[in-house]
Structure formats: structure tokens, C-alpha cells
PDB file of N, CA, C and O in Angstrom:
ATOM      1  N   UNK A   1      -9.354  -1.048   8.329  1.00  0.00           N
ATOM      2  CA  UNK A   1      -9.217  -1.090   6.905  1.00  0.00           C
ATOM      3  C   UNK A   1      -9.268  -2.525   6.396  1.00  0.00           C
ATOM      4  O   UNK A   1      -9.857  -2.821   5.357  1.00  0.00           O
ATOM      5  N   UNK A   2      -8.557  -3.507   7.252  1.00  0.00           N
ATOM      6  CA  UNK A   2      -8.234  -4.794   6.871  1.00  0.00           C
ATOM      7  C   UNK A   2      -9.729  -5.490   6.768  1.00  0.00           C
ATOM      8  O   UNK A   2     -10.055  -6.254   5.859  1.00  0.00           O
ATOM      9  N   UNK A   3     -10.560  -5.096   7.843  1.00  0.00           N
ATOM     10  CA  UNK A   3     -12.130  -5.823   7.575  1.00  0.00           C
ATOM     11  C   UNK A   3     -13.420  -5.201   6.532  1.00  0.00           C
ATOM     12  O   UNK A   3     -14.343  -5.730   5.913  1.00  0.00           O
ATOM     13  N   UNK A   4     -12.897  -3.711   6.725  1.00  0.00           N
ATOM     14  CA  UNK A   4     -13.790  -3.791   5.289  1.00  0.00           C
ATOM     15  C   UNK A   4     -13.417  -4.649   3.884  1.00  0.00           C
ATOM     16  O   UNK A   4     -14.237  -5.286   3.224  1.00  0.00           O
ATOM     17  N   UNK A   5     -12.005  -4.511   3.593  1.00  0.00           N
ATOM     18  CA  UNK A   5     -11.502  -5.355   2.804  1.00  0.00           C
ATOM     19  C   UNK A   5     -12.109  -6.860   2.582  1.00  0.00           C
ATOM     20  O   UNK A   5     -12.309  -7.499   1.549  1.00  0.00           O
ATOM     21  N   UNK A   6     -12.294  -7.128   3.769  1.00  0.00           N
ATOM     22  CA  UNK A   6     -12.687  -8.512   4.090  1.00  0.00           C
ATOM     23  C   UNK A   6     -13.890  -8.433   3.482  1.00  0.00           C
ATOM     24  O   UNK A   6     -14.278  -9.307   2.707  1.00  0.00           O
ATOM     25  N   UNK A   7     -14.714  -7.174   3.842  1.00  0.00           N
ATOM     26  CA  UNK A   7     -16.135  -7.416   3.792  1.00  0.00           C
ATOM     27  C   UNK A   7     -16.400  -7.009   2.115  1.00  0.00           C
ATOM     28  O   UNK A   7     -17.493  -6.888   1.562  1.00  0.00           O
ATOM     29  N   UNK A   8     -15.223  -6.865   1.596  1.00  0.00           N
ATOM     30  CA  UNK A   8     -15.428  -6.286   0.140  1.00  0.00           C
ATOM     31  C   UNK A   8     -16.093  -4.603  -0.182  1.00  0.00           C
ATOM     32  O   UNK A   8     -16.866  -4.215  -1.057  1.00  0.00           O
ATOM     33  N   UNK A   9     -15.563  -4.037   0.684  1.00  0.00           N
ATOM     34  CA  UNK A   9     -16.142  -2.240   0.739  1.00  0.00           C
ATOM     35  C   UNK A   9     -14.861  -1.732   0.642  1.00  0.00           C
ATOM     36  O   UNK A   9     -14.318  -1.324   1.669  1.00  0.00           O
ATOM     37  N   UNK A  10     -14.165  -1.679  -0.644  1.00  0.00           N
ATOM     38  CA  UNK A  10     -12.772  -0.831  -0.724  1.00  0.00           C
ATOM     39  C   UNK A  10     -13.230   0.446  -0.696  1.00  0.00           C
ATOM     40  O   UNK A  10     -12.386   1.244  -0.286  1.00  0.00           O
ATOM     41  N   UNK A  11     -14.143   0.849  -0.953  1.00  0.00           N
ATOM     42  CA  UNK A  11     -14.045   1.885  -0.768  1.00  0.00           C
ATOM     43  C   UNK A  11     -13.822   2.605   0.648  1.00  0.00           C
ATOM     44  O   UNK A  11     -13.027   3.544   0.690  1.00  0.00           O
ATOM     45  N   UNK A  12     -14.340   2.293   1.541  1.00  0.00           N
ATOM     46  CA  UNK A  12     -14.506   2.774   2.923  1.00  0.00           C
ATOM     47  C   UNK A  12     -13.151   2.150   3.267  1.00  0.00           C
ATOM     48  O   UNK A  12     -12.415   3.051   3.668  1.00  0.00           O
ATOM     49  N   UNK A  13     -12.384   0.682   3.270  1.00  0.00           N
ATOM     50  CA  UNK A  13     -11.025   0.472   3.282  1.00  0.00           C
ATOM     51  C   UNK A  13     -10.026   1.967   2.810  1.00  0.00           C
ATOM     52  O   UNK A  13      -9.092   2.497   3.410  1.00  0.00           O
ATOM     53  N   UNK A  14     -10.667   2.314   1.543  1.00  0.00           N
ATOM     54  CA  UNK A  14      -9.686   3.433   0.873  1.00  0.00           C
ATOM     55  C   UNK A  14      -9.470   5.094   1.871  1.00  0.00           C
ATOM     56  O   UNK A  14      -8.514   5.866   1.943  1.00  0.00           O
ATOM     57  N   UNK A  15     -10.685   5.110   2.437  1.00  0.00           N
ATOM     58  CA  UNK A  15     -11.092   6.123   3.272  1.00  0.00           C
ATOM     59  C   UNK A  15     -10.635   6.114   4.644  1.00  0.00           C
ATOM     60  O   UNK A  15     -10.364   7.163   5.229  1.00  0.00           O
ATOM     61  N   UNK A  16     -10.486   4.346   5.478  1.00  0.00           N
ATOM     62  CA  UNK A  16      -9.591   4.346   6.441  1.00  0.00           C
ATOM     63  C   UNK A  16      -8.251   4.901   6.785  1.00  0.00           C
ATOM     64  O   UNK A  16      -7.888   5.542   7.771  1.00  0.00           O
ATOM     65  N   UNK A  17      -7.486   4.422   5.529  1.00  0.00           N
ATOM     66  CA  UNK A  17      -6.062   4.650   5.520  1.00  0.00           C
ATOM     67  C   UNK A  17      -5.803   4.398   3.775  1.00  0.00           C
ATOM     68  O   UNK A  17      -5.934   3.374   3.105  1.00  0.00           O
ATOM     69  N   UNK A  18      -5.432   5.636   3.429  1.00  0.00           N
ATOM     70  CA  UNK A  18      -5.258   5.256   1.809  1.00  0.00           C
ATOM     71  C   UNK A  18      -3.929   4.872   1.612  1.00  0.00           C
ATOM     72  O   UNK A  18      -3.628   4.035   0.761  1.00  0.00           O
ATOM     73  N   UNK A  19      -3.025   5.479   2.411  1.00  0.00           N
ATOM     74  CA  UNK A  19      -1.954   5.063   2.130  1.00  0.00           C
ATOM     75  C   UNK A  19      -1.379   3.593   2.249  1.00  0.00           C
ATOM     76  O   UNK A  19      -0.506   3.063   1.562  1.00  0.00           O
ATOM     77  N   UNK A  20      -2.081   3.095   3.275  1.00  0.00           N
ATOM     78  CA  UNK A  20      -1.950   1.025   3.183  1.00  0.00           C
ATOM     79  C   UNK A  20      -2.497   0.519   2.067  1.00  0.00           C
ATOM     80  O   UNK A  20      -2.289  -0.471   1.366  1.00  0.00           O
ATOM     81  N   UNK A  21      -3.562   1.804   2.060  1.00  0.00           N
ATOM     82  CA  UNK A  21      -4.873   1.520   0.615  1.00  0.00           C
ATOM     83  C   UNK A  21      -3.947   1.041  -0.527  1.00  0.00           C
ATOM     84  O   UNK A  21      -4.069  -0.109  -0.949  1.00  0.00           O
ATOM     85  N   UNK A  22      -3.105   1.813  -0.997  1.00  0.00           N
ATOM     86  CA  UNK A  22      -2.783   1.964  -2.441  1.00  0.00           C
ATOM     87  C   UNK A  22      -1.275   1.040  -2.042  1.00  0.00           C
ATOM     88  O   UNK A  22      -0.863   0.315  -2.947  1.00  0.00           O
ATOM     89  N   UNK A  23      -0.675   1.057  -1.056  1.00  0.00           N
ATOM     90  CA  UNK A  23       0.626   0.340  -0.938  1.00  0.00           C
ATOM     91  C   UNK A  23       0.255  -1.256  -1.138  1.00  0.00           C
ATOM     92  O   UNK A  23       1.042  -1.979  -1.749  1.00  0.00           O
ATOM     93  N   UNK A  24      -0.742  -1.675  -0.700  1.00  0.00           N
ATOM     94  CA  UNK A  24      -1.092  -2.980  -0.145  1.00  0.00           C
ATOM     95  C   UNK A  24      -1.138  -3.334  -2.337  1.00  0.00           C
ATOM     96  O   UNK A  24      -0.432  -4.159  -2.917  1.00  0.00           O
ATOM     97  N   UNK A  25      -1.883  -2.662  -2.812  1.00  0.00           N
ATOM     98  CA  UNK A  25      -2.362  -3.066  -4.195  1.00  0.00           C
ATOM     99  C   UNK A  25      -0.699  -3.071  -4.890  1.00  0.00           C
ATOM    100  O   UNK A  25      -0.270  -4.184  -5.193  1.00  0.00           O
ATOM    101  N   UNK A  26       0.029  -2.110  -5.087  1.00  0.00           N
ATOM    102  CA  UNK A  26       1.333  -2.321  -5.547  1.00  0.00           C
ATOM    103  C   UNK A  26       2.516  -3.244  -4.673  1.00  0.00           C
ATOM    104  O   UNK A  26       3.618  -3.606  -5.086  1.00  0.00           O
ATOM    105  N   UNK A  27       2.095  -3.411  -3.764  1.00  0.00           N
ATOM    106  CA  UNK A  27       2.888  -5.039  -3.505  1.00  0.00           C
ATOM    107  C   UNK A  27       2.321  -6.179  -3.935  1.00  0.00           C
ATOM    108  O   UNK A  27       3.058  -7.095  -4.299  1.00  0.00           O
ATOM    109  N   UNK A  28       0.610  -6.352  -3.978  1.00  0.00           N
ATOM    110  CA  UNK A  28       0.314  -7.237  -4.646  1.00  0.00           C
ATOM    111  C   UNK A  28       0.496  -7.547  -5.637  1.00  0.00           C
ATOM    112  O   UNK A  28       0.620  -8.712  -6.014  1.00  0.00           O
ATOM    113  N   UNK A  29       0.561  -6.484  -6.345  1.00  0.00           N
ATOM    114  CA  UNK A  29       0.879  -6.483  -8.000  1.00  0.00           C
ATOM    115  C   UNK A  29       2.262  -7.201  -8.367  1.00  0.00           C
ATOM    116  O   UNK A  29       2.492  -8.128  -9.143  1.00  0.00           O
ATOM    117  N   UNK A  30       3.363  -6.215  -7.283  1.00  0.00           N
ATOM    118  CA  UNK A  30       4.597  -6.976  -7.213  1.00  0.00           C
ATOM    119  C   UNK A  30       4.526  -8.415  -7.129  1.00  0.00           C
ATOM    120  O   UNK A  30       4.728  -9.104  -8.129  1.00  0.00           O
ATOM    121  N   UNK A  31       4.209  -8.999  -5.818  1.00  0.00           N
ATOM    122  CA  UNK A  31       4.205 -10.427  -5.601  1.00  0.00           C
ATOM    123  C   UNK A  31       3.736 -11.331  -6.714  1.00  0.00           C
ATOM    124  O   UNK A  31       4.351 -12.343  -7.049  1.00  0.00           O
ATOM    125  N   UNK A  32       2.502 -10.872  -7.327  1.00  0.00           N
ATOM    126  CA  UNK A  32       1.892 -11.707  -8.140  1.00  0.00           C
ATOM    127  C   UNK A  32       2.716 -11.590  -9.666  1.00  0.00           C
ATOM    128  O   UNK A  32       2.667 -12.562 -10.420  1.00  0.00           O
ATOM    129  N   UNK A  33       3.386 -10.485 -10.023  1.00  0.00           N
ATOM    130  CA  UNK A  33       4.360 -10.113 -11.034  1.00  0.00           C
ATOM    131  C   UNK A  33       5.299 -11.096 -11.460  1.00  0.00           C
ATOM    132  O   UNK A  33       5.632 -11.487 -12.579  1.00  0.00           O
ATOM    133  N   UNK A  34       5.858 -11.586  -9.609  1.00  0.00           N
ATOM    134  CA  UNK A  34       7.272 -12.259  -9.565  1.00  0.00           C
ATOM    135  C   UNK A  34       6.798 -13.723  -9.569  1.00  0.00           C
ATOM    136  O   UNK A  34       7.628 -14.604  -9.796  1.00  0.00           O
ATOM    137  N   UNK A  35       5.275 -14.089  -9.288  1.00  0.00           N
ATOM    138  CA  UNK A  35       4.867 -15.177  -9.054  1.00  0.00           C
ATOM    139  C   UNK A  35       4.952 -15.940 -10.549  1.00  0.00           C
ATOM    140  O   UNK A  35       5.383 -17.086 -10.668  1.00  0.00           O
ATOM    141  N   UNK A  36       4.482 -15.139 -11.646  1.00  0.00           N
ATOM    142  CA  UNK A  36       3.763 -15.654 -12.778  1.00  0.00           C
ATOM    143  C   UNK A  36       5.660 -15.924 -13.456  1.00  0.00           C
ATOM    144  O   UNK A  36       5.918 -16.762 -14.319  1.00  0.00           O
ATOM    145  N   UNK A  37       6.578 -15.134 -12.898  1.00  0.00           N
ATOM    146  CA  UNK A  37       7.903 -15.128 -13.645  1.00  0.00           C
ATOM    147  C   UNK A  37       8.356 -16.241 -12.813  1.00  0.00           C
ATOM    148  O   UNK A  37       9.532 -16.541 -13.020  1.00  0.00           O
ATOM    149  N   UNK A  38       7.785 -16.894 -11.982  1.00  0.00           N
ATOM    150  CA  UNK A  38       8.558 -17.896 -11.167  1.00  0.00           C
ATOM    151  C   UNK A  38       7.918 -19.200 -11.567  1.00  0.00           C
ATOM    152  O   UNK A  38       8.446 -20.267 -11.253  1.00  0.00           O
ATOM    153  N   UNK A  39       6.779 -19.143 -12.260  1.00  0.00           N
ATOM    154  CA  UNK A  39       6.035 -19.928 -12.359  1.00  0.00           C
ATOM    155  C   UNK A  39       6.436 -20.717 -13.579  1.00  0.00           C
ATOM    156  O   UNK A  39       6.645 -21.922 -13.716  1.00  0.00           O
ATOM    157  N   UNK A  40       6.509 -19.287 -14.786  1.00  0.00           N
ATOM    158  CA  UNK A  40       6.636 -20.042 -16.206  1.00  0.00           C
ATOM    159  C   UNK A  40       8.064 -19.751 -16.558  1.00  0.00           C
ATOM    160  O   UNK A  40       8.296 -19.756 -17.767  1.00  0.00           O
ATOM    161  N   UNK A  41       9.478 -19.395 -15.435  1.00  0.00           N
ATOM    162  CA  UNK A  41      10.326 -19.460 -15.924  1.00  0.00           C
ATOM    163  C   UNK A  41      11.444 -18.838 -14.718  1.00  0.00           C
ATOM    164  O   UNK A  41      11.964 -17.778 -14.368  1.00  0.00           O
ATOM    165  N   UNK A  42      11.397 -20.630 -14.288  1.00  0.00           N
ATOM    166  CA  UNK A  42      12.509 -20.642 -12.856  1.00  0.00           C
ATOM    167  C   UNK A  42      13.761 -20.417 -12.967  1.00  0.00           C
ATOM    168  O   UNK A  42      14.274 -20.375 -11.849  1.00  0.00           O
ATOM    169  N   UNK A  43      14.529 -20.245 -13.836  1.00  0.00           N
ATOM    170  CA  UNK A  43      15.381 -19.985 -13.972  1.00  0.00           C
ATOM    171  C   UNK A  43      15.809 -18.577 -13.854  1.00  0.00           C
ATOM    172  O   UNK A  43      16.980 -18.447 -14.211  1.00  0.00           O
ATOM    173  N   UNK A  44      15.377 -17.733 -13.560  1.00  0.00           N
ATOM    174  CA  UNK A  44      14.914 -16.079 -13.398  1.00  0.00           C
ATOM    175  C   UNK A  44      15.033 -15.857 -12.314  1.00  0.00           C
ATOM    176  O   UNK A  44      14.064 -16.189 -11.631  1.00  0.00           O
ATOM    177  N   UNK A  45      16.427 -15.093 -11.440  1.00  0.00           N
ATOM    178  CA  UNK A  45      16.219 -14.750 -10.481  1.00  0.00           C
ATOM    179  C   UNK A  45      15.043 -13.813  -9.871  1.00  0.00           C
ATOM    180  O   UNK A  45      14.574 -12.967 -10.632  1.00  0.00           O
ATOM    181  N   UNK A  46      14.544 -13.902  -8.573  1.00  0.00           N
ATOM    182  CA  UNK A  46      13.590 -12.619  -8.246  1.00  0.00           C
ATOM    183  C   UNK A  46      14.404 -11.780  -7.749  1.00  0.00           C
ATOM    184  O   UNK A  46      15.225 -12.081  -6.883  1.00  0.00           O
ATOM    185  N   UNK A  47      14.231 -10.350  -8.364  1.00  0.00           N
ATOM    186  CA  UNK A  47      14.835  -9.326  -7.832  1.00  0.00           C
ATOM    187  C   UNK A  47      14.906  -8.402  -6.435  1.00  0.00           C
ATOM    188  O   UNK A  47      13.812  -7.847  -6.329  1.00  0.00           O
ATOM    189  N   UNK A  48      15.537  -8.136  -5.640  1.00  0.00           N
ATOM    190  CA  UNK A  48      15.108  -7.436  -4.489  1.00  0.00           C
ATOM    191  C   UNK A  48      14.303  -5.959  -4.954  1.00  0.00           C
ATOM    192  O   UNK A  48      14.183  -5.536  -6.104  1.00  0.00           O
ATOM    193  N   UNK A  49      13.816  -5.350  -3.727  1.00  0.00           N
ATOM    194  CA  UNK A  49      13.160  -3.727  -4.263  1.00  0.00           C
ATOM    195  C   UNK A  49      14.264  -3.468  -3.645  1.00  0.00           C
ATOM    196  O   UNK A  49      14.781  -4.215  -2.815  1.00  0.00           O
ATOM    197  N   UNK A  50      15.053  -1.518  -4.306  1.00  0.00           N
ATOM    198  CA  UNK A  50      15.760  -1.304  -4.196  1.00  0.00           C
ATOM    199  C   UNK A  50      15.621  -0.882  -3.294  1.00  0.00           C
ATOM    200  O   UNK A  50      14.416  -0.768  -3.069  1.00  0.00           O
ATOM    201  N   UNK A  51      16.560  -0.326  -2.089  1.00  0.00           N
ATOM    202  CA  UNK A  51      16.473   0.229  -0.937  1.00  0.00           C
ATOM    203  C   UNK A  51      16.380   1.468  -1.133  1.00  0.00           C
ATOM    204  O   UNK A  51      15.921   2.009  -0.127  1.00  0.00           O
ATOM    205  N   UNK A  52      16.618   2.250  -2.031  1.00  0.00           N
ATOM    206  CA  UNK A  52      15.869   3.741  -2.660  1.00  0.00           C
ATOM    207  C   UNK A  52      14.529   3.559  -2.263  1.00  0.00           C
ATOM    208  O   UNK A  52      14.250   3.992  -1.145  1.00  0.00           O
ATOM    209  N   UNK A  53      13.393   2.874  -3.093  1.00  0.00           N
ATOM    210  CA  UNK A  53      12.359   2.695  -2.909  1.00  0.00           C
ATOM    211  C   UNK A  53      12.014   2.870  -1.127  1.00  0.00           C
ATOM    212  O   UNK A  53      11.443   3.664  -0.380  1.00  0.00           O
ATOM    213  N   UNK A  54      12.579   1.902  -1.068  1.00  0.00           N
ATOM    214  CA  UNK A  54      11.812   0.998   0.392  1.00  0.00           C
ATOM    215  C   UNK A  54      12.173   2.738   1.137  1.00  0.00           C
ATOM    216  O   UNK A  54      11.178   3.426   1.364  1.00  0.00           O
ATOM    217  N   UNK A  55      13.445   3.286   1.440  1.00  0.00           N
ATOM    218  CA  UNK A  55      13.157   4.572   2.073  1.00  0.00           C
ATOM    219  C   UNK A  55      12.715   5.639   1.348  1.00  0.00           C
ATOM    220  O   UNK A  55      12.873   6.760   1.831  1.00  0.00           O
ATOM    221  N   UNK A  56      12.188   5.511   0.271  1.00  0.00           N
ATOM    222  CA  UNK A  56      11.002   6.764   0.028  1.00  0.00           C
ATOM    223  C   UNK A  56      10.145   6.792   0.589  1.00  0.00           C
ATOM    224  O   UNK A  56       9.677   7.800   1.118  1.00  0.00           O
ATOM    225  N   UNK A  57       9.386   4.907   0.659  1.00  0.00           N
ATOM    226  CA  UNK A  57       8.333   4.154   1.120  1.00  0.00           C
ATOM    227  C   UNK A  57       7.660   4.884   2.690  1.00  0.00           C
ATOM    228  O   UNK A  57       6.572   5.363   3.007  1.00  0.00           O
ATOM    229  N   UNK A  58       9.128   4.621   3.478  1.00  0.00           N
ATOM    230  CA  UNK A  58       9.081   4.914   4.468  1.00  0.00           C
ATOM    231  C   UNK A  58       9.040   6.559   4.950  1.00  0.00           C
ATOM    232  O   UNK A  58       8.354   6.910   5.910  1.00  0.00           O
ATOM    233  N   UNK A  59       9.843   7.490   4.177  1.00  0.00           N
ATOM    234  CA  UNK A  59       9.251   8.964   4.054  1.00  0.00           C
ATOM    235  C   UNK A  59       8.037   9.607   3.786  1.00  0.00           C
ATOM    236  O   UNK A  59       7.501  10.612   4.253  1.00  0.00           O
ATOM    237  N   UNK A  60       7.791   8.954   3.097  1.00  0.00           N
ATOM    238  CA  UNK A  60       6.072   8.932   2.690  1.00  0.00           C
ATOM    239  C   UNK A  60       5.078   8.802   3.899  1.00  0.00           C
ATOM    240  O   UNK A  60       4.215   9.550   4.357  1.00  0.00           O
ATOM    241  N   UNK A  61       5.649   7.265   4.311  1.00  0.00           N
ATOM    242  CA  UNK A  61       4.798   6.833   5.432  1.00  0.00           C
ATOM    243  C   UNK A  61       4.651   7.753   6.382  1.00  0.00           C
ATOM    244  O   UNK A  61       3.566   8.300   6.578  1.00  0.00           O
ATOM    245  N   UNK A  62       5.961   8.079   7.222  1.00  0.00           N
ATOM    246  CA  UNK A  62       5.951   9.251   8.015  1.00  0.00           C
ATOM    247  C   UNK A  62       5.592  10.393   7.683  1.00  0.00           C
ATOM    248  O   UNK A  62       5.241  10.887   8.755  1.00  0.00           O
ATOM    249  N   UNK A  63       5.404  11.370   6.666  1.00  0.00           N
ATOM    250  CA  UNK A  63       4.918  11.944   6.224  1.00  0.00           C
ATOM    251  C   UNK A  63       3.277  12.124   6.241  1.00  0.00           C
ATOM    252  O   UNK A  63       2.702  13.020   6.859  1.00  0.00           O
ATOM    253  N   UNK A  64       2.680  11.185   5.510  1.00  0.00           N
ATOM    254  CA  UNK A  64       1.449  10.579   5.883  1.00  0.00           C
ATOM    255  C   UNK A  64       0.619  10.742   7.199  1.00  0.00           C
ATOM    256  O   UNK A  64      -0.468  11.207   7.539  1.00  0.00           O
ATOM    257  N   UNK A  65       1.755  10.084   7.793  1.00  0.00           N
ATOM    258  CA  UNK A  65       1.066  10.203   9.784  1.00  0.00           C
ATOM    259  C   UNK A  65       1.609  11.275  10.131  1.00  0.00           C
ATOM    260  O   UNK A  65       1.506  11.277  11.358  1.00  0.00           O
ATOM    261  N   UNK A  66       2.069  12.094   9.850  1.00  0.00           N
ATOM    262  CA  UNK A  66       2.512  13.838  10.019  1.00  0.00           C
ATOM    263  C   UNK A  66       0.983  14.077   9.746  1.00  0.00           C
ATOM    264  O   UNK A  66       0.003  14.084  10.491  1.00  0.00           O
ATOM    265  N   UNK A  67       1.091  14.204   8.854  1.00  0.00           N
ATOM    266  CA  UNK A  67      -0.065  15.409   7.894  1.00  0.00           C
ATOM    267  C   UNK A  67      -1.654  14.755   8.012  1.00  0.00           C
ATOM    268  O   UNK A  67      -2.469  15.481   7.443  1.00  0.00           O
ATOM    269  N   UNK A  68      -2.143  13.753   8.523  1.00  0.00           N
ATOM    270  CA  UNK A  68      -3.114  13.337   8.482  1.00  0.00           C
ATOM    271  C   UNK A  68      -3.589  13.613  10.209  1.00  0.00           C
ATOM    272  O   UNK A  68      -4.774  13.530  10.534  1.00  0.00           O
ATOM    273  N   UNK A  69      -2.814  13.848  10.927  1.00  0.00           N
ATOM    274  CA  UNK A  69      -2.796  14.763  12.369  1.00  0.00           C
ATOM    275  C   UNK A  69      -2.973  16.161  12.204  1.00  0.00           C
ATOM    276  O   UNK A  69      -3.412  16.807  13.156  1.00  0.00           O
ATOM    277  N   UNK A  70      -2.631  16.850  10.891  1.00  0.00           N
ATOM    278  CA  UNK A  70      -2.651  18.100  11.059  1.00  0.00           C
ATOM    279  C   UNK A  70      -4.195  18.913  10.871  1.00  0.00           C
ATOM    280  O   UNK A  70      -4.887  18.381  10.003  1.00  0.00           O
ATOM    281  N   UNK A  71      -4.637  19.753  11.348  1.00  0.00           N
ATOM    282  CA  UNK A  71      -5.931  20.030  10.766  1.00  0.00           C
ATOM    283  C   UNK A  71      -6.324  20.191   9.817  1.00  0.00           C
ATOM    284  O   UNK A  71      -7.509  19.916   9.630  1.00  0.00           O
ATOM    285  N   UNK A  72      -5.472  20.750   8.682  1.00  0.00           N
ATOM    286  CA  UNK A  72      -5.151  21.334   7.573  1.00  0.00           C
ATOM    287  C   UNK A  72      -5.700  20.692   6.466  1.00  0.00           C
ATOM    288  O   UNK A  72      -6.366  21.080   5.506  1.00  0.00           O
ATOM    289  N   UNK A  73      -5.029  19.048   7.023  1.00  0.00           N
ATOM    290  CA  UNK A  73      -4.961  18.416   6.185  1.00  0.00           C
ATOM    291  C   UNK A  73      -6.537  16.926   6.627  1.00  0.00           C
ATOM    292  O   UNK A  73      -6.521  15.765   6.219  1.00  0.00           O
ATOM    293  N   UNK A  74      -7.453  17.462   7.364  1.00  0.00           N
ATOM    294  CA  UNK A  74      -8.257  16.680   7.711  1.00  0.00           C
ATOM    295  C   UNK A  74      -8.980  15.479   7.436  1.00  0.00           C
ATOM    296  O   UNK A  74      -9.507  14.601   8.120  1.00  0.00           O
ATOM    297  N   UNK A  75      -8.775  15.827   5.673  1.00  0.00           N
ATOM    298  CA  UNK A  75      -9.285  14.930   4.367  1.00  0.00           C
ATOM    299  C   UNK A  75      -8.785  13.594   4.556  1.00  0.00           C
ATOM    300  O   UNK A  75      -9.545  12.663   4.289  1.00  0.00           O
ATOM    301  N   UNK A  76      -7.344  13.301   5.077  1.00  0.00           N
ATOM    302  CA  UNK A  76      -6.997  12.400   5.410  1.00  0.00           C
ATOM    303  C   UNK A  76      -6.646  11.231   6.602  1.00  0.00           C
ATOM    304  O   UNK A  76      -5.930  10.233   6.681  1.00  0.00           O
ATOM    305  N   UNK A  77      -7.597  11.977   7.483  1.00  0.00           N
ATOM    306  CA  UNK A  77      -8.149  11.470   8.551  1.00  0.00           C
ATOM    307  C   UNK A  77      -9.144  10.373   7.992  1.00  0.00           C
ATOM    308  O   UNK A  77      -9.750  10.530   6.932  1.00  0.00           O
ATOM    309  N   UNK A  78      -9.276   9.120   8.883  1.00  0.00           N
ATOM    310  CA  UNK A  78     -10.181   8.361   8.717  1.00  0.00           C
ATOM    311  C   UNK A  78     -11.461   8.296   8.898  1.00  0.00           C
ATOM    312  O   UNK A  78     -11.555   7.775  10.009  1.00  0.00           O
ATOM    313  N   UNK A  79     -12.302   8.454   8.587  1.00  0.00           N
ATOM    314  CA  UNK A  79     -13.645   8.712   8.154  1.00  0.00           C
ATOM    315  C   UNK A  79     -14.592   7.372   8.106  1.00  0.00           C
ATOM    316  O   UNK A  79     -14.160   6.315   7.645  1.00  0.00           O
ATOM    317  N   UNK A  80     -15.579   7.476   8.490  1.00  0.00           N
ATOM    318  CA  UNK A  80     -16.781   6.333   8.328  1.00  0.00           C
ATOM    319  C   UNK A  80     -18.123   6.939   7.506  1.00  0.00           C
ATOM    320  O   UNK A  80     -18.875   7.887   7.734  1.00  0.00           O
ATOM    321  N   UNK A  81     -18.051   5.876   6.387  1.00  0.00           N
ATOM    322  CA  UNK A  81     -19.753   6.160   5.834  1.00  0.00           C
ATOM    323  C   UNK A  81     -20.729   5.965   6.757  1.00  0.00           C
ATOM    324  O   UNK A  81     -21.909   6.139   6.454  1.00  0.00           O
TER     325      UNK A  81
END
């Protein structure tokens, strides 16, 4: 996933593993969020993510690699154009 990225083919990145797919873009978003608040106004603590989050994060994840093993659910198997 990480080298199509590289190679600029999100799409086929998206088709590897969507779930890094779409996590990777909302941490970026995060980081760069806290960047621009750190930037034009240091005085602003950065906030932690709540640990709610982070173990949904992680239910999901497992979840994910459950169901992308199952036949059922094949769509989310990784795939090559």
C-alpha cells in the first residue's frame, strides 16, 4: 500500500488495505490540524486522542482482519489492477 502511495496510485493503495487507507488520511489531517494551531498559536495546549477513540480504532482494526479472511466478505481482500 505504502509504495503505490509513493508511486501516487491511491487508488490501488485504497484497494490494498482501505482500512490504513482511510486511517492514515485522518491522522494526517489530525497532525497537520495540531500543526497549523501550534504554529499560529503556542500557547494552546495539543490535546491527546481520547482513549475511547484509540480502542474503537483498535476494534475496528481487528475486526477488519476478521472479516477480510472471511469469504463472505472477499471485497476486502487485497486486490491488484
Amino acid at each position: 500500500m505504502f509504495l503505490s502511495i509513493a508511486e501516487l496510485n491511491f487508488y490501488q493503495a485504497f484497494r490494498y488495505n482501505p482500512f490504513v487507507f482511510v486511517l492514515l488520511i485522518i491522522y494526517l489531517n489530525y497532525k497537520l490540524y495540531y500543526l497549523i494551531i501550534w504554529l499560529f498559536d503556542r500557547n494552546k495546549k495539543q490535546k491527546k486522542i481520547p482513549e475511547l477513540i484509540i480502542y474503537i480504532i483498535l476494534i475496528v482494526a481487528i475486526l477488519f482482519g476478521i472479516l477480510r479472511n472471511i469469504e463472505i466478505f472477499n471485497w476486502l481482500a487485497p486486490t491488484k489492477l
